[in-house]
N, C-alpha and C positions, 0 to 999 in steps of 0.2 A: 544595242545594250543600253539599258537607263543607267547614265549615274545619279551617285546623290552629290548634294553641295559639298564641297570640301569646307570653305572657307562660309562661316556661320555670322552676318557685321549685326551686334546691335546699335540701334539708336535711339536717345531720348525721346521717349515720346512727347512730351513737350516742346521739342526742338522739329515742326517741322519744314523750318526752312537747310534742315541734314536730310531730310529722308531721299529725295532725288541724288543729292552728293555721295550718301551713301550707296545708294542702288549703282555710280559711277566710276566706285570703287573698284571695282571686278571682284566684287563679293559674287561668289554662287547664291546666298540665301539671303536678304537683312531680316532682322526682324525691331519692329517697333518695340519698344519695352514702356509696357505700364509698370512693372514692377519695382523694381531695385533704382531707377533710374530717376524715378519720379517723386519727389518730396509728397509724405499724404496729404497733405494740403490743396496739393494740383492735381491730384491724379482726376478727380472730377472733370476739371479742366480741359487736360491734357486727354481725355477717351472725347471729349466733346469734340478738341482739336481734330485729332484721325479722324472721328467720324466725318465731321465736314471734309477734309482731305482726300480720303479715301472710297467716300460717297461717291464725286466728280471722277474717281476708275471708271473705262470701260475694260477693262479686264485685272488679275490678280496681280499682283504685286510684292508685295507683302503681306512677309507671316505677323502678327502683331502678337507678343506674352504679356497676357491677359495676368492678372492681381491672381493669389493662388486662392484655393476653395474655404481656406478660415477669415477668410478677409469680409471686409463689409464692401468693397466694392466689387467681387468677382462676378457675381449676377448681372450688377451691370454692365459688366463688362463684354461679358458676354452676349447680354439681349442689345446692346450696343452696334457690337461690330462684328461680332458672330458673318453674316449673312451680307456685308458690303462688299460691292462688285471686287473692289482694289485687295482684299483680304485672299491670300491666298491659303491660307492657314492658321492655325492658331499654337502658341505653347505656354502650354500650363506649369508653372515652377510647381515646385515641394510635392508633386505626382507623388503617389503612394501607391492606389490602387484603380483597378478598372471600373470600377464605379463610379470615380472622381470625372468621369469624360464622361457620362451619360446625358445631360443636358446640354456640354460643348458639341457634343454629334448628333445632337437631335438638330440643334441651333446652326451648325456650319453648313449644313446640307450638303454634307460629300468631302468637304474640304478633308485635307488630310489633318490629323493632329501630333504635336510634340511634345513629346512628355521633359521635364527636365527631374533627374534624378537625382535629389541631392540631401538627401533622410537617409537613417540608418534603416528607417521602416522600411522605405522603398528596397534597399537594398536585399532584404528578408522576402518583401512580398513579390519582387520582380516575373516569378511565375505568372502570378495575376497580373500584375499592369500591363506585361505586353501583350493578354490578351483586349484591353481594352479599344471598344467599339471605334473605329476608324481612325488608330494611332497606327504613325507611319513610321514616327524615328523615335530611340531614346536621344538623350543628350544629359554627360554629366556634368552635375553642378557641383563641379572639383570645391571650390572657395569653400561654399553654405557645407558640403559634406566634411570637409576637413572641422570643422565648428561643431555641429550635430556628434561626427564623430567623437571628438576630441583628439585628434590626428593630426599631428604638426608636422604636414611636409605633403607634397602630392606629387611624389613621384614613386620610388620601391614602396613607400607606407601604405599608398594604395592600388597597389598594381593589383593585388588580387580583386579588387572590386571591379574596374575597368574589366578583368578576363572575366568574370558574373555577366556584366553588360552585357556584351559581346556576344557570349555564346547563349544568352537569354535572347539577345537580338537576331540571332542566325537563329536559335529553333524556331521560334516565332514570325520568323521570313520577314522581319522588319529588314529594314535599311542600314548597312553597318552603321553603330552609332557615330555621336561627336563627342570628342573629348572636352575636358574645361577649358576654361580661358590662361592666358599666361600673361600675369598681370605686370611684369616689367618692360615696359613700354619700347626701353631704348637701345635692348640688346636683340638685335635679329637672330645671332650666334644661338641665342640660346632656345627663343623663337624655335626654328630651324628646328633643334636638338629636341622638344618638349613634342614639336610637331611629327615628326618620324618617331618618335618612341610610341605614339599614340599608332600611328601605321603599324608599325610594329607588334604591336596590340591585337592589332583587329579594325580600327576605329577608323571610318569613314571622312572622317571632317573634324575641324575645329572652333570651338568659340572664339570670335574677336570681340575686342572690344574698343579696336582704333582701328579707321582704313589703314594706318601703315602696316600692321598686319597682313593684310589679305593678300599680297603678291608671295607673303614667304609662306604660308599656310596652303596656297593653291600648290605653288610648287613642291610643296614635301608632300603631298599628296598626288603629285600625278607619278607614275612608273617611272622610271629612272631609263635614261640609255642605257645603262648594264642588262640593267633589267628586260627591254625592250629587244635587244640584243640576244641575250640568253632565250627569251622566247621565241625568238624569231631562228634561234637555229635549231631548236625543241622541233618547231613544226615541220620545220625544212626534212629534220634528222627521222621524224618518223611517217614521213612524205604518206600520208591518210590512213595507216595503218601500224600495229604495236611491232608485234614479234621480240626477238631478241638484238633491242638495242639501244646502245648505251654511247653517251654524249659526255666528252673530258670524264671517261671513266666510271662515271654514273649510270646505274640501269635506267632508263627511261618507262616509267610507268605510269597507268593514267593519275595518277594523284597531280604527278609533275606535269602531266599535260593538260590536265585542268585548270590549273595553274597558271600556264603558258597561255592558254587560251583566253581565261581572267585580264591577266596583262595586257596585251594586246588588245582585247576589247574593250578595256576602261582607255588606253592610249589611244586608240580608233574615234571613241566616244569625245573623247575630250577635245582632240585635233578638228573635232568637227562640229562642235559645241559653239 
């Protein structure tokens, strides 16, 4: 079974004596940030930086989010670092539509692409973006979309948006997405709380944006021992075959043993990861 990252670390692109600390993390994914992270000033700089850094890979490493398509530096951000050994990917903020990746998939040669969704447009046009030429995940940009929207608050105010996500991302055979970021640093409680409601969702993973993150993010994304549990007597209970049977009272059907199967395969996966 593949899974996908749970836990998503950005880092300054400018900062690259973090980028190995962060990859130390136990981040599933980092990804470098030209964008939001980087004063305009440097960003010039700072894509010079990576590229020297990341040149010296002999294999992928990191996803690096490249400046978005109305900017004056995304081109070269792209003819940049597009195509270096240490890139393993790339993610484009303020994504709207599948158009916007035609010259990042000409330039990555394979790599996968991330879209970050964080416009009301995008949300409209999500049909079209996930078909976009060698995009692997969405990822929402909870912050930038509560702004665009005018939506003060990012949890019930936008739940309907996340379930859009989601099941744009299931018909489109992407990768369950990743939810936003959770910007108060010092409460894991609630951490925890913002990260299972996104599970709960649909949503594959989360944005960090501090390694102290990444331990409670991996764990509210791996299956629970209940969980692990219930599935494991699901399989037991319908020993290779359906018929008429039922577990604490519940019919056992395949929905439920898809399910079960689900579980156990991402738990497999992980344990061995």
């Amino acid at each position: 079974m593949t899974i996908a990252a749970r836990s998503i670390l950005f880092v300054p692109g400018d900062r690259p004596e973090r980028f190995d600390k962060a990859r130390a993390s136990g981040a599933d994914l980092v990804v470098i940030d030209l964008e939001d992270a980087v004063l305009p000033d440097r960003k010039a700089a700072a894509r010079d930086t990576i590229h020297d850094t990341l040149a010296d890979l002999t294999e992928p490493r990191f996803v690096v989010r490249i400046n978005s398509l109305d900017t004056e530096w995304h081109a070269d951000d792209v003819r940049a670092l597009a195509g270096l050994p240490g890139v393993s990917g790339l993610m484009l903020p303020k994504a709207e539509r599948a158009s916007d990746f035609a010259a990042m998939h000409e330039a990555a040669t394979g790599k996968p692409l991330h879209a970050l969704v964080e416009t009301v447009s995008a949300v409209f046009a999500l049909a079209d973006l996930v078909t976009a030429p060698g995009l692997a995940r969405l990822s929402f940009g909870t912050v930038d979309f509560q702004a665009d929207a005018g939506i003060d608050g990012d949890g019930a105010e936008i739940d309907h948006v996340r379930t859009m996500i989601v099941l744009h991302s299931r018909n489109a055979g992407l990768a369950a997405p990743v939810d936003g970021v959770s910007t108060d640093l010092s409460d894991d409680a609630a951490l925890a709380r913002d990260a299972d409601h996104a599970r709960r969702f649909g949503f594959g993973g989360k944005l960090c944006v501090h390694p102290r993150q990444v331990q409670v993010v991996n764990t509210a994304f791996l299956p629970s021992d209940v969980d692990v549990q219930w599935a494991t007597r699901v399989m037991a209970a319908i020993d290779g075959g359906f018929g008429a049977v039922a577990l604490d009272g519940k019919l056992i059907d395949k929905p439920v043993v898809d399910r079960a199967r689900r579980l156990l395969g991402a738990h497999a996966a992980y344990q061995s990861a």
